[in-house]
Residue frames as a rotation matrix with the C-alpha (Angstrom) as fourth column:
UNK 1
-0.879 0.196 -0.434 29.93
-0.409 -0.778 0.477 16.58
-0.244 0.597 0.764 -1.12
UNK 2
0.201 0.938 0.281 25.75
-0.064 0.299 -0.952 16.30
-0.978 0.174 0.120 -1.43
UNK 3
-0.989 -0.110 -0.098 25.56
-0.126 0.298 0.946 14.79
-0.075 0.948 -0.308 -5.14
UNK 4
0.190 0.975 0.111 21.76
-0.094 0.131 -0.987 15.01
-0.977 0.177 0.117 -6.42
UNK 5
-0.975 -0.117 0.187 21.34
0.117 0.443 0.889 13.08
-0.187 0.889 -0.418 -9.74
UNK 6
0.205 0.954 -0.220 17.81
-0.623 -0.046 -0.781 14.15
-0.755 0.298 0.584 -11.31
UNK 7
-0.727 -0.315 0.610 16.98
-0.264 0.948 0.176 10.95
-0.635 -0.033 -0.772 -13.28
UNK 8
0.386 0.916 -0.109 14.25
-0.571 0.145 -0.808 10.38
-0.724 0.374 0.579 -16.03
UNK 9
-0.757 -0.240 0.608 14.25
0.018 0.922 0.387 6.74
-0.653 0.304 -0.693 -17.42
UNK 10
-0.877 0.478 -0.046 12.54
-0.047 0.010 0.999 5.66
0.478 0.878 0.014 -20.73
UNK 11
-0.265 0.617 -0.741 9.76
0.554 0.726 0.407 4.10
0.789 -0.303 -0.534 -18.07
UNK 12
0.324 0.024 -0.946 10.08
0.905 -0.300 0.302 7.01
-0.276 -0.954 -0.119 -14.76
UNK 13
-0.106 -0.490 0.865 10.18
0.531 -0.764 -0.367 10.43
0.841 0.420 0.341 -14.56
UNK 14
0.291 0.492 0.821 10.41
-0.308 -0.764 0.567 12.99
0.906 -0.417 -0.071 -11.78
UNK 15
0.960 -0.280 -0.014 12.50
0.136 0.424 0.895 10.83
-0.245 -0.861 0.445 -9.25
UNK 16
0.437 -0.880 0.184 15.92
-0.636 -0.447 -0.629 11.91
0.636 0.158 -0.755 -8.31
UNK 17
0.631 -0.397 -0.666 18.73
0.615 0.779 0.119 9.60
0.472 -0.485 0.736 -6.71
UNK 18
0.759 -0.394 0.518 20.94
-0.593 -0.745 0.304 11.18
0.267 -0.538 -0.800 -3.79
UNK 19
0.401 -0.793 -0.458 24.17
-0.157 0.433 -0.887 9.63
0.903 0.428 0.049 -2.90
UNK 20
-0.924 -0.354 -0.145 24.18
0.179 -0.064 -0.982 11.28
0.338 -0.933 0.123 0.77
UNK 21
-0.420 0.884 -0.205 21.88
0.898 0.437 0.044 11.49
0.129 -0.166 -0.978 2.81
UNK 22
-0.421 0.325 -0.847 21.65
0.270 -0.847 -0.459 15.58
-0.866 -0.422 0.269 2.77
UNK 23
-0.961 0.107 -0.255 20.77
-0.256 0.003 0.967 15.05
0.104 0.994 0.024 -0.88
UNK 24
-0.503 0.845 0.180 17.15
0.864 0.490 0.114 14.25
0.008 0.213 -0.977 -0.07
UNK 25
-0.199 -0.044 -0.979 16.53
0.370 -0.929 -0.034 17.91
-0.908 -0.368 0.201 -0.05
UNK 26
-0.849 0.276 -0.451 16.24
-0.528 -0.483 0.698 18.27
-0.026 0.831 0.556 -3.37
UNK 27
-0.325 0.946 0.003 12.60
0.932 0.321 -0.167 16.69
-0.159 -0.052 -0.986 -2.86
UNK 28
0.145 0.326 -0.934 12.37
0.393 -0.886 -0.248 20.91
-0.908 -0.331 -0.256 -2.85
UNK 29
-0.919 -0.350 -0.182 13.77
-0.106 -0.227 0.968 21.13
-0.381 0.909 0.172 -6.43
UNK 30
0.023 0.777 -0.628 11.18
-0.790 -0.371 -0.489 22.05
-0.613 0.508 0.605 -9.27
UNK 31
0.325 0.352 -0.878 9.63
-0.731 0.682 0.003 18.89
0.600 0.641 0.479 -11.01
UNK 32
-0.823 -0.544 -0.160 11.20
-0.324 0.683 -0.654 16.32
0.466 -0.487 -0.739 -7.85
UNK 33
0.211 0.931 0.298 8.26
-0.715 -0.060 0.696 14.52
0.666 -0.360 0.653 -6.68
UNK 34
0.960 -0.179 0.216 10.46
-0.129 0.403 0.906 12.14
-0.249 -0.897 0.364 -4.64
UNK 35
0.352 -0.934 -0.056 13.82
-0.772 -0.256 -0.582 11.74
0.530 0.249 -0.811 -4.26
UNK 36
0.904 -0.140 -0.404 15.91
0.305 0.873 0.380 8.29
0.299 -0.467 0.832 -3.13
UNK 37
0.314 -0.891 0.328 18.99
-0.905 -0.177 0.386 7.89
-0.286 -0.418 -0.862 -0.89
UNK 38
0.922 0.012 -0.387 20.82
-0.200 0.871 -0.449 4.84
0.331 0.492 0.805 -2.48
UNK 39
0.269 -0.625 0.733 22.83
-0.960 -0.109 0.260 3.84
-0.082 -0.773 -0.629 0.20
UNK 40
-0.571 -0.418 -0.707 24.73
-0.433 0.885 -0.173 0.76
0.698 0.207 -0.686 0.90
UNK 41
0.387 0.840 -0.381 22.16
0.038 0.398 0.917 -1.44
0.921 -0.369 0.122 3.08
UNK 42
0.576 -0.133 0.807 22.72
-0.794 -0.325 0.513 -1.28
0.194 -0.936 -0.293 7.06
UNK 43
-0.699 -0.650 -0.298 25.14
-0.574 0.759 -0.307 -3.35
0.426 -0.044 -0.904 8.85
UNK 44
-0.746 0.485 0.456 22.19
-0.236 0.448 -0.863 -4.70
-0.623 -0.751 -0.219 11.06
UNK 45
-0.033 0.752 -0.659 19.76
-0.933 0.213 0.289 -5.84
0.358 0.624 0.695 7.67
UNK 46
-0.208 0.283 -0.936 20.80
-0.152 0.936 0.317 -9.22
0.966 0.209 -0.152 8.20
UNK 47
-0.847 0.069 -0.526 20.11
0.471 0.554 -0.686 -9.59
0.244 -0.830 -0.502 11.83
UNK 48
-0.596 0.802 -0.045 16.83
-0.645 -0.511 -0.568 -7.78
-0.479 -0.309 0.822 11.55
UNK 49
-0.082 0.484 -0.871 15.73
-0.794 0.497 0.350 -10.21
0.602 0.720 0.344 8.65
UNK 50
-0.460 -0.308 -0.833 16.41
-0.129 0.951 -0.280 -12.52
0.878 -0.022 -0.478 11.04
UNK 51
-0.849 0.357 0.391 14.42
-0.475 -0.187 -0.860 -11.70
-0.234 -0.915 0.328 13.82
UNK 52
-0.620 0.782 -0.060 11.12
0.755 0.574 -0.318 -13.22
-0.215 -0.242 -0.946 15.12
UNK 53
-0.226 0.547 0.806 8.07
0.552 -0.610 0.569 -11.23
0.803 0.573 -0.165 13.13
UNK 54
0.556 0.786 -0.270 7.07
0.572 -0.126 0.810 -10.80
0.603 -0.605 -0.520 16.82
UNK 55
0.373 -0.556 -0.743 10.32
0.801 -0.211 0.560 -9.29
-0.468 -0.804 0.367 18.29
UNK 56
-0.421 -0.234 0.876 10.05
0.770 -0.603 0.208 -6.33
0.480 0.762 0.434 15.33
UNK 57
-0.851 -0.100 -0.516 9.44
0.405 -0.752 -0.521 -2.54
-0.336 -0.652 0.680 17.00
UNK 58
-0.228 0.633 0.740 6.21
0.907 -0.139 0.399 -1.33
0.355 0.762 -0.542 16.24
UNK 59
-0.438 0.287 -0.852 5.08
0.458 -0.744 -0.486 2.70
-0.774 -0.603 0.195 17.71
UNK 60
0.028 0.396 0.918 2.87
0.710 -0.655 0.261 5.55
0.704 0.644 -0.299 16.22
UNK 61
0.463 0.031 -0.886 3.36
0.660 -0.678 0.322 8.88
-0.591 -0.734 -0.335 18.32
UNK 62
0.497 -0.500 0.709 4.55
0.292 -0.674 -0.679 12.62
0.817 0.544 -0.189 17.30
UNK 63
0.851 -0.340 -0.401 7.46
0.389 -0.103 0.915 13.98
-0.353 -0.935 0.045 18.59
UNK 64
0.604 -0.634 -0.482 10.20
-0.763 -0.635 -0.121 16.61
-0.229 0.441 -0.868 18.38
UNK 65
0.779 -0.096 -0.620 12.94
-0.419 0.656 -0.628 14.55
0.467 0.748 0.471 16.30
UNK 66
-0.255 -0.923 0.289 15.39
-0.734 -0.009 -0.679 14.60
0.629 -0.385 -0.675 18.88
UNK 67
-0.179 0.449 0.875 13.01
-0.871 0.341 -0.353 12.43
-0.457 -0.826 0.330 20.84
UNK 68
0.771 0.498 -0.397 12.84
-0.624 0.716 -0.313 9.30
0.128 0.489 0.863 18.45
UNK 69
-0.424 -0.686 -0.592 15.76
-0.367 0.727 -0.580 7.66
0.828 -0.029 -0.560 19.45
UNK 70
-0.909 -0.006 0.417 14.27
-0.356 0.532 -0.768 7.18
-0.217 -0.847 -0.486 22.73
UNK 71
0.267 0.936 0.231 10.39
-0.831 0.345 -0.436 6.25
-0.487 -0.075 0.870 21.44
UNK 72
0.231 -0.568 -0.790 12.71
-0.498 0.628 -0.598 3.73
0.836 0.531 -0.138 19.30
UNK 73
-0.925 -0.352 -0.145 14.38
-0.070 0.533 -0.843 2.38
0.374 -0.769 -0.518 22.25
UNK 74
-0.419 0.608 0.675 10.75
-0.819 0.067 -0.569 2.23
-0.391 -0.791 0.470 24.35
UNK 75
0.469 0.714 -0.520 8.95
-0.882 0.350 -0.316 0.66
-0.044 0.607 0.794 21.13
UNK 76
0.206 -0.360 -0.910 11.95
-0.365 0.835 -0.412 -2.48
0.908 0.417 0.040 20.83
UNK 77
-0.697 -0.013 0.717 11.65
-0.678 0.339 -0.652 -2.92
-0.235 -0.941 -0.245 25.03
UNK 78
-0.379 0.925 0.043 8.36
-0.710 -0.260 -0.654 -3.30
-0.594 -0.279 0.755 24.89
UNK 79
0.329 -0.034 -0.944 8.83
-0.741 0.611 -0.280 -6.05
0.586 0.791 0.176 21.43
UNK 80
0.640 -0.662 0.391 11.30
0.018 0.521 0.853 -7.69
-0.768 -0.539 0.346 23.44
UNK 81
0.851 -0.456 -0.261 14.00
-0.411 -0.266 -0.872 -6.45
0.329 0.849 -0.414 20.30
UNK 82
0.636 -0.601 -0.485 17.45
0.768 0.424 0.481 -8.37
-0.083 -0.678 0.730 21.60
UNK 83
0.894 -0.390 -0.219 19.38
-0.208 -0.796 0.568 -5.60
-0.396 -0.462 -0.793 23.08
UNK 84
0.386 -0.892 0.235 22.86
0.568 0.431 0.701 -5.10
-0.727 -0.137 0.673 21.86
UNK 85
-0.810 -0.427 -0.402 25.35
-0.099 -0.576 0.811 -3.28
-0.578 0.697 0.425 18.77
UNK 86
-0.421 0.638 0.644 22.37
0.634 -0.301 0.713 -4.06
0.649 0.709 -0.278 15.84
UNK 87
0.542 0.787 -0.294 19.96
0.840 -0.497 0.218 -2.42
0.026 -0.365 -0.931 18.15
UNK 88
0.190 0.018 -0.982 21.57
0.486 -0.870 0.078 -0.06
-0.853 -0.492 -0.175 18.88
UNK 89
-0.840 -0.543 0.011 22.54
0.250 -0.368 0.896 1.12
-0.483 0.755 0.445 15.15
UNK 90
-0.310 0.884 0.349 19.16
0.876 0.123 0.467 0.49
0.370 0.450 -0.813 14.06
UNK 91
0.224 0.313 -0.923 18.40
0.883 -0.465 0.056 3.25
-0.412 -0.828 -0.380 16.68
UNK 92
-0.101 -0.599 -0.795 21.09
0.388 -0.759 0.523 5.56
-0.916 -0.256 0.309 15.91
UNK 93
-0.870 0.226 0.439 19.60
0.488 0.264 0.832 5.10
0.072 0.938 -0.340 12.14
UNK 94
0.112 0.993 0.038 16.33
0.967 -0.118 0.225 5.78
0.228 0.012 -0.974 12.79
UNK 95
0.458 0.101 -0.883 17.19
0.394 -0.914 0.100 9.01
-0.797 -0.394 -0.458 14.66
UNK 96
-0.854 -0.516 0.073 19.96
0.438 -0.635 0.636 9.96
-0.282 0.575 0.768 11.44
UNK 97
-0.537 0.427 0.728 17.04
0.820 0.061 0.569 9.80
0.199 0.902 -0.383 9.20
UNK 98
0.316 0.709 -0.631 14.45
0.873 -0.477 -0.100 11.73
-0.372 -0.519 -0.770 11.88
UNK 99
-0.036 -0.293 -0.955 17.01
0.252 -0.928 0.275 14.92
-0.967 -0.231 0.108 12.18
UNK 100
-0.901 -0.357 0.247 17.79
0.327 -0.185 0.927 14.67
-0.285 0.916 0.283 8.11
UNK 101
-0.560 0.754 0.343 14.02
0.752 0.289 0.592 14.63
0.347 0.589 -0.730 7.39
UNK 102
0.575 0.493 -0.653 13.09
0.626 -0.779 -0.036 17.48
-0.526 -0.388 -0.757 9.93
UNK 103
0.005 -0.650 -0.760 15.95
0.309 -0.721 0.620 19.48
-0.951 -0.238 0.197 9.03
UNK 104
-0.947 -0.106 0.303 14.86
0.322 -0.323 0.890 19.47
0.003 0.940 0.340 5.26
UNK 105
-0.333 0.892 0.306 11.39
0.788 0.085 0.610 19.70
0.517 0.445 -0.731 5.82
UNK 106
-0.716 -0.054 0.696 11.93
-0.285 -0.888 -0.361 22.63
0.638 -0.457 0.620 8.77
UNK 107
0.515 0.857 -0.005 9.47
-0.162 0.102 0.982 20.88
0.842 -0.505 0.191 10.99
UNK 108
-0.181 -0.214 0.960 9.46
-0.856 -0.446 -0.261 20.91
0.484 -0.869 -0.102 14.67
UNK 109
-0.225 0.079 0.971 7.79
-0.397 0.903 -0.166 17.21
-0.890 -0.423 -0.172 15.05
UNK 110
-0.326 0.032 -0.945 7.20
-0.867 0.388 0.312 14.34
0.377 0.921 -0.099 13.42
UNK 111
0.846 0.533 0.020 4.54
-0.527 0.841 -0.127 11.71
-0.084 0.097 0.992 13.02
UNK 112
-0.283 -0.735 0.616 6.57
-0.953 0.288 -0.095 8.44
-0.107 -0.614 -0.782 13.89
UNK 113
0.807 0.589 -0.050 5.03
-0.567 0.746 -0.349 5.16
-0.168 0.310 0.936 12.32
UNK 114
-0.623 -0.433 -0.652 7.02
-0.761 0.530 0.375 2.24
0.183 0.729 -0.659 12.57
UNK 115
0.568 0.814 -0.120 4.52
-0.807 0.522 -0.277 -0.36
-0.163 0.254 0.953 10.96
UNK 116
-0.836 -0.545 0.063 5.09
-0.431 0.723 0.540 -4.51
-0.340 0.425 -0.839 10.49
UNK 117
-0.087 0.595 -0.799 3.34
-0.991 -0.135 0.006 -5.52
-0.104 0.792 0.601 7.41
UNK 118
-0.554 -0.278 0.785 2.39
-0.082 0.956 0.281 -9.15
-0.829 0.091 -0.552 6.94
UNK 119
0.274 0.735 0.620 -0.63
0.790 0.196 -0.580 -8.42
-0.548 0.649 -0.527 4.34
UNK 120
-0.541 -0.469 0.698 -1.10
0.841 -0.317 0.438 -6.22
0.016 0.824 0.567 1.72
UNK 121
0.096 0.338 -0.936 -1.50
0.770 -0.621 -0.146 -3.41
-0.631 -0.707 -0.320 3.48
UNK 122
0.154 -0.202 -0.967 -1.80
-0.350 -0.927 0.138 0.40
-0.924 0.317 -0.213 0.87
UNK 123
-0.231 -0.735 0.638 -1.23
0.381 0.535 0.754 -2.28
-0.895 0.418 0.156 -1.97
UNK 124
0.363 0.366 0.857 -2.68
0.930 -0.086 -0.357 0.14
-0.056 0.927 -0.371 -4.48
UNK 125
-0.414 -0.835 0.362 -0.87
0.844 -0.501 -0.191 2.75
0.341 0.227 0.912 -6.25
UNK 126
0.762 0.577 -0.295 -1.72
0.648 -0.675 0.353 6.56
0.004 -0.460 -0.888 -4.40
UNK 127
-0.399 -0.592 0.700 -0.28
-0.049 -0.749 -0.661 10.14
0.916 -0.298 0.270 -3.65
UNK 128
-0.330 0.226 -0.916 -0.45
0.928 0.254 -0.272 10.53
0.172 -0.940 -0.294 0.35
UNK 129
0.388 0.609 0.692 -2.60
0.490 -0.772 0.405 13.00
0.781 0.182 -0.597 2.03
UNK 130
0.617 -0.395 -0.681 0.13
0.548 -0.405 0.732 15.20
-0.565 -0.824 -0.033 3.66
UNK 131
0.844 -0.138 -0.519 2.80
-0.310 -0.914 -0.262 17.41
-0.438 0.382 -0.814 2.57
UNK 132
0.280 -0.499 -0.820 5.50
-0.781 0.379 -0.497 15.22
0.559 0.780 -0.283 2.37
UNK 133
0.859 -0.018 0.511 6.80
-0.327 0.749 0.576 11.59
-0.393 -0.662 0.638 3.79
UNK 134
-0.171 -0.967 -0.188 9.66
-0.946 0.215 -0.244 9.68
0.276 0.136 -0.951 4.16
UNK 135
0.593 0.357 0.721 9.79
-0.710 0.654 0.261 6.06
-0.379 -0.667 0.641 4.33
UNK 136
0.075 -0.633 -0.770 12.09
-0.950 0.191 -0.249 2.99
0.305 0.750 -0.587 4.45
UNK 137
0.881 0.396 -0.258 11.63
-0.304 0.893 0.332 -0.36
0.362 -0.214 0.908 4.22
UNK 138
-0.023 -0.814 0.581 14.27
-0.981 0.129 0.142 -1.89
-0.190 -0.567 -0.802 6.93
UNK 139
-0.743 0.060 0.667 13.18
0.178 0.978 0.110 -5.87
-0.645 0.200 -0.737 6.40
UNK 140
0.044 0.675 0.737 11.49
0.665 0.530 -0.526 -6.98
-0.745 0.513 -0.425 3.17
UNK 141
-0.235 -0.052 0.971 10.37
0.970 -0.078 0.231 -5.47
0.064 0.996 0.069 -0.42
UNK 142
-0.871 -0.102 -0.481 10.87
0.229 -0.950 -0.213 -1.65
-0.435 -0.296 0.850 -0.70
UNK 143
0.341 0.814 -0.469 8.31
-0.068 -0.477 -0.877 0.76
-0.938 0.331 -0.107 -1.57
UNK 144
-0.187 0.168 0.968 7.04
0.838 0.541 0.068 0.60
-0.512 0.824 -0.242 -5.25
UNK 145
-0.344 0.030 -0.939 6.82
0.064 -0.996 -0.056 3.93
-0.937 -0.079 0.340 -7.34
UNK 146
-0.589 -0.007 0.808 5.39
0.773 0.287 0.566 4.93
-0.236 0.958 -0.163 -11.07
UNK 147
-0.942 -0.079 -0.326 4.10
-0.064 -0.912 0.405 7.42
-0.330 0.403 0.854 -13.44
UNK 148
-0.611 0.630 0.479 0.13
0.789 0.533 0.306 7.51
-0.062 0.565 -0.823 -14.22
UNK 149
-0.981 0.154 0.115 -1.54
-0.176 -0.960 -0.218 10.91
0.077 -0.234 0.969 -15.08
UNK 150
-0.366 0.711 -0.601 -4.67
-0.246 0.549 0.799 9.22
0.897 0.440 -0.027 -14.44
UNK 151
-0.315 -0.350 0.882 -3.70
-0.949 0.117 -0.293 7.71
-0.001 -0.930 -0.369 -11.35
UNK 152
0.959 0.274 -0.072 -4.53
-0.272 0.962 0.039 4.08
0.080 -0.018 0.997 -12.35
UNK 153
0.619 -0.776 0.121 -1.90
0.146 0.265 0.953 1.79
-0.772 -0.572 0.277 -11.86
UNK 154
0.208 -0.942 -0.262 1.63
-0.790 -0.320 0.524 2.54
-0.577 0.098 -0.811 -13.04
UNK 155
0.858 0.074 -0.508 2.52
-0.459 0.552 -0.696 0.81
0.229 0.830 0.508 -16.71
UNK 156
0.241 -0.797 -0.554 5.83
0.403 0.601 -0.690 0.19
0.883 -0.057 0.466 -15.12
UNK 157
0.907 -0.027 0.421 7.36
-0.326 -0.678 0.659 0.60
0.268 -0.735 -0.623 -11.60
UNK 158
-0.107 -0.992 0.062 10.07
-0.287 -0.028 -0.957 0.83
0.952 -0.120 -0.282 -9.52
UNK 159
0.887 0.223 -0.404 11.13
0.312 0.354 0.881 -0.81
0.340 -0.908 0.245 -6.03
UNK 160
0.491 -0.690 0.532 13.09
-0.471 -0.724 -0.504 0.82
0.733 -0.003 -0.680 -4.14
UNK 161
-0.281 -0.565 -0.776 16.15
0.133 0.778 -0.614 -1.45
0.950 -0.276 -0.144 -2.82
UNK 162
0.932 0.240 -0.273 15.53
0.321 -0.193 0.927 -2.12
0.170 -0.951 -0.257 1.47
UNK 163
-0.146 -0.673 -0.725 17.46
0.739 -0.562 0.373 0.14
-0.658 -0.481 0.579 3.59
UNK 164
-0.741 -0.135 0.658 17.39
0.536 -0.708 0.459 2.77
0.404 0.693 0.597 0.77
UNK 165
-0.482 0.815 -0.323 15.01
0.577 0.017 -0.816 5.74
-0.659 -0.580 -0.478 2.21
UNK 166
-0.553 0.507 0.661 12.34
0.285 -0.631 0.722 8.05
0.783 0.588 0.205 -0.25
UNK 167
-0.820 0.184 -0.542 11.15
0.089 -0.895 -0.438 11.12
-0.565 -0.407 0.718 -0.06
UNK 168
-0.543 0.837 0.059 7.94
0.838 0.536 0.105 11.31
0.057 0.106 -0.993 -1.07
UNK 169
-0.968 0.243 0.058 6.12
-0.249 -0.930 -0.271 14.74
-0.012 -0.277 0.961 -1.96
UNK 170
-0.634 0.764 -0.121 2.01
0.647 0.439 -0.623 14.63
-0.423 -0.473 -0.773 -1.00
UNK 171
0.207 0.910 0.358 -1.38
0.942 -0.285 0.178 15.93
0.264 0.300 -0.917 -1.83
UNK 172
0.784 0.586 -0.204 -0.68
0.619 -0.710 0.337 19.05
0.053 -0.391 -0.919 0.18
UNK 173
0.170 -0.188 0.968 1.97
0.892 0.446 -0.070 19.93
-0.419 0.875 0.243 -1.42
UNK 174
-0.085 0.385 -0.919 2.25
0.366 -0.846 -0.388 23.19
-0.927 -0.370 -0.069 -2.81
UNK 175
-0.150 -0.221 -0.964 3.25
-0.863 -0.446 0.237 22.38
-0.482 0.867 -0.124 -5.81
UNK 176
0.690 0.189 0.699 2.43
-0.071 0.978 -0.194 19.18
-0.720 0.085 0.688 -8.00
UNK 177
-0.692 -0.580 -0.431 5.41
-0.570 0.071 0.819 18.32
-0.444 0.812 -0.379 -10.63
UNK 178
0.148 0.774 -0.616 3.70
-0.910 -0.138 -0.392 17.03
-0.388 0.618 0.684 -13.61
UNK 179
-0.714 -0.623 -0.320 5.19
-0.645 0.763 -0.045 13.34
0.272 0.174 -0.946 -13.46
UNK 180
0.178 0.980 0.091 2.44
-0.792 0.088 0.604 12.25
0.584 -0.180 0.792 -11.80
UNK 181
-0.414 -0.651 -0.636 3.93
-0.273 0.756 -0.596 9.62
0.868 -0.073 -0.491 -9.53
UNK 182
0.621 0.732 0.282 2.26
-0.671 0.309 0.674 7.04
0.406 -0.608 0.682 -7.30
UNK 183
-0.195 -0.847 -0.495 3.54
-0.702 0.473 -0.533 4.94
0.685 0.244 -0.686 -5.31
UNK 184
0.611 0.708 -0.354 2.23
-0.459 0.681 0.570 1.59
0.645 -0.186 0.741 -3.23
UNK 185
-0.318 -0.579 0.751 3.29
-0.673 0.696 0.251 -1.42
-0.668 -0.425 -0.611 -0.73
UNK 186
-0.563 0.021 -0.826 4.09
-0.705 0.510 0.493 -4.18
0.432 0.860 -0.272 -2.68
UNK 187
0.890 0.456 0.000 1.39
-0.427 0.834 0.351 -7.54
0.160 -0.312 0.936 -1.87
UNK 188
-0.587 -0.598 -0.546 3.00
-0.481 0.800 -0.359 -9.98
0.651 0.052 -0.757 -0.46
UNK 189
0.118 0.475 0.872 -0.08
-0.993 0.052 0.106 -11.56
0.005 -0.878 0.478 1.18
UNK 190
0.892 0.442 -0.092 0.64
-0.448 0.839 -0.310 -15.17
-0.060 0.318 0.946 0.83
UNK 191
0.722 -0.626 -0.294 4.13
0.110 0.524 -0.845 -15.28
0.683 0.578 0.447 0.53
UNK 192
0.744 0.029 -0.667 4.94
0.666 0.040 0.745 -15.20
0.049 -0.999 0.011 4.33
UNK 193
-0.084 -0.981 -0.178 7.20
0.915 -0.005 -0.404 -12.06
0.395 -0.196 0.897 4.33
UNK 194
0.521 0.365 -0.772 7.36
0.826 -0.444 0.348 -9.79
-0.216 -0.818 -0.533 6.99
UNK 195
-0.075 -0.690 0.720 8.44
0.782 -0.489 -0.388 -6.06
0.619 0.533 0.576 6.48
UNK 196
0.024 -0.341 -0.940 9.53
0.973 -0.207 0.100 -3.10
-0.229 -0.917 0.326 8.50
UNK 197
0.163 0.050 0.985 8.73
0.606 -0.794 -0.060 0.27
0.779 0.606 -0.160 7.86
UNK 198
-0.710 -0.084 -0.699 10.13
0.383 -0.879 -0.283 3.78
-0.591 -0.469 0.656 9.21
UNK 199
-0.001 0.421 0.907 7.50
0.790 -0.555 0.259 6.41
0.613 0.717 -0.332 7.84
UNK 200
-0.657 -0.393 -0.644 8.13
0.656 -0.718 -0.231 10.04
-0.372 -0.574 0.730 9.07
UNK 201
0.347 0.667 0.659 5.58
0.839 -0.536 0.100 12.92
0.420 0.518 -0.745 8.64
UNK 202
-0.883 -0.415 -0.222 6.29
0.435 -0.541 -0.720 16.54
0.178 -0.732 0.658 9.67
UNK 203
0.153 0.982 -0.114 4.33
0.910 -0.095 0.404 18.03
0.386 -0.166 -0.907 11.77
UNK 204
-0.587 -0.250 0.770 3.95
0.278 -0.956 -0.099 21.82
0.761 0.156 0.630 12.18
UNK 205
0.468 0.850 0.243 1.05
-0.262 -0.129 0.956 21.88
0.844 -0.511 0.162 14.90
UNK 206
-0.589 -0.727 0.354 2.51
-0.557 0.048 -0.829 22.01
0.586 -0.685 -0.433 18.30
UNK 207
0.112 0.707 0.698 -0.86
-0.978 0.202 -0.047 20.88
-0.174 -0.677 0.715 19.94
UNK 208
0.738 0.675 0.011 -0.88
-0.664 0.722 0.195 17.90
0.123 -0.151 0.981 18.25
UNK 209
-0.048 -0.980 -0.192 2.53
-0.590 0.183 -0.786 16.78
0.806 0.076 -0.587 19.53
UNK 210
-0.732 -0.358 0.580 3.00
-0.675 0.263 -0.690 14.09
0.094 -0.896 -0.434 22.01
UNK 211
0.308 0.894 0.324 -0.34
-0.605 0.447 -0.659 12.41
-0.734 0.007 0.679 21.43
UNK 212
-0.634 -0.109 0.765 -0.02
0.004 0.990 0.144 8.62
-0.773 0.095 -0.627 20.60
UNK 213
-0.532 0.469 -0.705 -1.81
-0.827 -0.112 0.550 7.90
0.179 0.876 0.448 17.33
């Protein structure tokens, strides 16, 4: 049973917490400007944390969602990722999220970014320019989130736990909930830790499908 919990701490408002992962849908609910899956962490966290920064998948490319398990598998050849059960879960992960994230968002493709971060890469607080994103942080500090109708930085934030993915509603949008909510990578230039990101866009343009970013 999809459990959506619509949440507004003394300190956050306008972020909802899903239990399953068809619960990120309610990113579509009035006033939800993102919406978290608070899952238990993958079996394969600790042997990804453990990997060489250099043997981490990296790819940008659109593609219909059924196709990311295999630009996954090309992107962790191509690392040299060590082949075996984590990989493969990581995989079969990556692709849950893909279908969950088309299948709420009704898109046909999807923008495909997985990014390793060593610097402080977005480290200020923002609304993306798109309609909506998903993203989870597989190794290292999750994504950061807060309220600023202003849009300066965020008197208090959240971090969402790794493995845990957010929804994330954008600039384009159709609707803005009035929570204002930004949300950032955390800095960690200096403090040697390497992080993994899935980020999913849909994409609705058929032309601009297949084309490497």
């Amino acid at each position: 049973m999809t459990q959506f919990l619509d949440v507004e701490t003394d300190a956050i408002v306008g972020v909802g917490f899903s239990d399953t992962a068809e619960g990120l849908s309610a990113i579509k609910d009035a006033g939800c400007a993102a919406v978290v899956w608070e899952r238990d962490a993958p079996d394969f966290t600790a042997w990804l944390a453990a990997l060489s920064p250099s043997q981490l998948p990296k790819t940008r490319v659109v593609v219909k969602p059924a196709q990311i398990a295999a630009e996954v598998e090309l992107a962790c050849q191509e690392a040299g990722t060590p082949d075996g059960g984590e990989r493969e879960a990581m995989i079969v992960d990556f692709a849950h999220l893909a279908e969950t994230f088309a299948a709420t968002t009704n898109a046909p493709y999807l923008r495909l970014r997985l990014d390793v971060v060593t610097t402080n890469a977005c480290r200020k607080f923002h609304i993306d320019a798109v309609m909506s994103r998903l993203v989870c942080t597989y190794r290292g500090t999750g994504t950061q989130y807060g309220n600023s109708p202003d849009r300066s930085d965020p008197a208090y934030f959240g971090t969402v736990q790794t493995g845990n993915p957010i929804v994330l509603r954008g600039t384009l949008w159709p609707e803005s909930p009035s929570a204002g909510l930004l949300h950032r990578s955390p800095p960690i230039e200096g403090t040697g830790e390497t992080r993994l990101l899935l980020v999913l866009d849909p994409i609705f343009d058929v032309e601009d499908a297949y084309q490497r970013i």
